[in-house]
N, C-alpha and C positions, 0 to 999 in steps of 0.2 A: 553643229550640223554633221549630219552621218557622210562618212566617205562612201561613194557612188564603188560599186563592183568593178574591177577594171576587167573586161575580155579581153585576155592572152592569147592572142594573136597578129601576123606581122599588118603594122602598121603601111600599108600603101602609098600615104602620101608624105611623099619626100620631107615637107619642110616640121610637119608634124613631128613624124619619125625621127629627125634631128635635135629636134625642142625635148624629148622625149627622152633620146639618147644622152645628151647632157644634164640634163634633169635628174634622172635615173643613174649615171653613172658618178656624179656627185654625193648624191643618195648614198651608195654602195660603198663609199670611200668614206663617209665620215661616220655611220653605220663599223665600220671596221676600227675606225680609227678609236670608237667610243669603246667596242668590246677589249683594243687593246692596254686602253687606258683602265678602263674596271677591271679587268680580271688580270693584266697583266700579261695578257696571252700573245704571240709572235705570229702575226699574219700579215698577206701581204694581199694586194687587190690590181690585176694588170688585166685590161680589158681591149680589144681589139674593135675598131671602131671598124663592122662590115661595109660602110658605102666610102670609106677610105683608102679600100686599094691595098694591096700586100705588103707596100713600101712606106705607109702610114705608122710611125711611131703611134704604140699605143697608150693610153693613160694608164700611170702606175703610183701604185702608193704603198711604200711613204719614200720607198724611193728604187731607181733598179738595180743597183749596189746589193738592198737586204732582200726586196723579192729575189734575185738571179742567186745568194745566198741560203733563202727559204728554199728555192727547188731544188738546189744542188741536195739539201737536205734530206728533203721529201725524197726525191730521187734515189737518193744513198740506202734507204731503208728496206725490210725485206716489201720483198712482194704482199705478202700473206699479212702481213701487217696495216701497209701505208695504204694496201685499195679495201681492208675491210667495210670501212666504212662510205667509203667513194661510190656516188650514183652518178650515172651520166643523165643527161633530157630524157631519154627514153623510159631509163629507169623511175627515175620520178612522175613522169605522165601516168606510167600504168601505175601505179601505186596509187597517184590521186585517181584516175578509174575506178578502182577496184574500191576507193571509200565510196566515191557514189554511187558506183552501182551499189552498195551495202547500204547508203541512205534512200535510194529507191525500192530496193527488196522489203525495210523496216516499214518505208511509208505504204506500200504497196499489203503490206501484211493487216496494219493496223485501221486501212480502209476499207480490207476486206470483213474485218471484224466487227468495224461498226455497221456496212450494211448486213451482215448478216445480225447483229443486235437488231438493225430497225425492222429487219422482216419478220424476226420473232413479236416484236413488238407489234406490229401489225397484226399477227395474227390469233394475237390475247386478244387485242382492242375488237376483233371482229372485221377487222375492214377486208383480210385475205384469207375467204373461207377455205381451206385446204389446202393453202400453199396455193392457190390458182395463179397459171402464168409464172412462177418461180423455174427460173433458168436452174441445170445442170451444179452450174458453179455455184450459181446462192443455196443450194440447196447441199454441197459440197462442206461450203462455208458455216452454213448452220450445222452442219453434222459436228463439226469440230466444235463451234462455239460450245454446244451443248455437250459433248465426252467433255470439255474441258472444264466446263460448270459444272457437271457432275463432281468430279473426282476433285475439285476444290470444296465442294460440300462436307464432301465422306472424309475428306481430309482437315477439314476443319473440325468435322464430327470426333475424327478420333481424336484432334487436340481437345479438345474440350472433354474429355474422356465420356462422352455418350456411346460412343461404341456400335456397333451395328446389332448386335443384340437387344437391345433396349427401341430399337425404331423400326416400325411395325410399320411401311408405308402402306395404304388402301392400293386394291385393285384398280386396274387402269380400267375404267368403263369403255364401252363405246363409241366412239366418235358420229355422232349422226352426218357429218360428211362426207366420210371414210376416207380412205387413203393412210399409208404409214406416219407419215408426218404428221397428216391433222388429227388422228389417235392421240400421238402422242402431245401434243401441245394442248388438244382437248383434253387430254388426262392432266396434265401440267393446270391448266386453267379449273380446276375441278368440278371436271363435270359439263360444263353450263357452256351452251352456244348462244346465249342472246346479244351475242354482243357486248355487255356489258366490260369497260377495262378497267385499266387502275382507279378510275374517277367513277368507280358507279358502285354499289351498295351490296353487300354478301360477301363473298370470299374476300380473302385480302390478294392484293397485287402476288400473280408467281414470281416476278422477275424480284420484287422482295425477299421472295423464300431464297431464290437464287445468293439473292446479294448479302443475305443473311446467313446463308449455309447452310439451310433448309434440304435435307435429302429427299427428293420428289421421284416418286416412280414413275420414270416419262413415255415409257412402254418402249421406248428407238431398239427395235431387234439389233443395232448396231452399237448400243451402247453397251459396256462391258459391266458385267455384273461386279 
């Protein structure tokens, strides 16, 4: 059975809190105890139990003979040395921040990719005749899909050494629509507004050409020749 997420944060009730503190600080000490026996390595573990008061001896391990030795040690050493590596809470919080908000930016990028795939798709299929009702941003989003699909086409063209000389794309007809966009995606779709998409009979699927590396002339005055 998978272990449940713990949320980091203080614990409110007292007896929980206590169960938790010994629990955990047992945890921590045999955790050390295991690193010093594998690798040999010289640590010590002293922990200050917050709802015991300043005058509370704190648990220490392995003993306060070799910890009050390990710090005289730590201590002994340069500055520039012994805090290289030392984060305090603070320092660690932002740090973990700074990864999620980096796993919300990736997730936030790759969702915008796919809706802007489904509106392309949509509007091969016939269902959104000119981008009708298509926000700012979906419309933002496609722009990029499609520079991006291009230039992995032409870049796939030159691995394959086809070359740009050898590919003679047809003119972009007109869109019986109109608008920029649905030009260009009618040109994409070749030609044809009935509606018909990948599942209907005459041209082949463009998002094929695409995923194929198919250089298509999509007519986007915004795409870079």
């Amino acid at each position: 059975m998978a272990r449940q997420k713990v949320n980091l944060q203080y614990i409110t009730n007292k007896l929980a809190r206590r169960a938790t503190y010994k629990r955990r600080c047992r945890g921590l000490m045999k955790k050390t105890s295991e690193i010093a026996a594998l690798c040999g390595a010289r640590a010590c573990v002293v922990v200050y139990d917050g709802d015991a008061g300043a005058a509370a001896r704190p648990e220490v391990w392995p003993s306060a003979a070799e910890a009050a030795r390990l710090f005289r040690k730590y201590r002994g050493m340069p500055e520039g040395s012994s805090f290289k590596k030392a984060t305090d809470q603070l320092q660690h919080l932002a740090a973990r921040f700074a990864r999620v908000r980096g796993q919300v930016k990736r997730s936030e990028d790759a969702n915008g990719e796919r809706d802007a795939a489904a509106l392309l798709h949509e509007r091969l299929a016939g269902r959104r005749p000119g981008l009708a009702g298509a926000t700012d941003k979906e419309l933002a989003a496609l722009k990029v899909l499609v520079e991006r699909r291009m230039k992995e086409a032409k870049e796939r063209l030159r691995q394959l050494g086809a070359g740009e000389e050898g590919v003679h794309p047809p003119a972009a007809p007109t869109a019986p629509n109109g608008g920029e966009l649905g030009a260009v995606l009618y040109s994409a779709s070749g030609g044809r507004d009935d509606g018909a998409g990948p599942s209907g009979s005459g041209s082949p699927d463009p998002m094929e050409a695409f995923d194929q590396g198919c250089e298509c002339d999509l007519g986007f005055s915004w795409i870079e020749e």
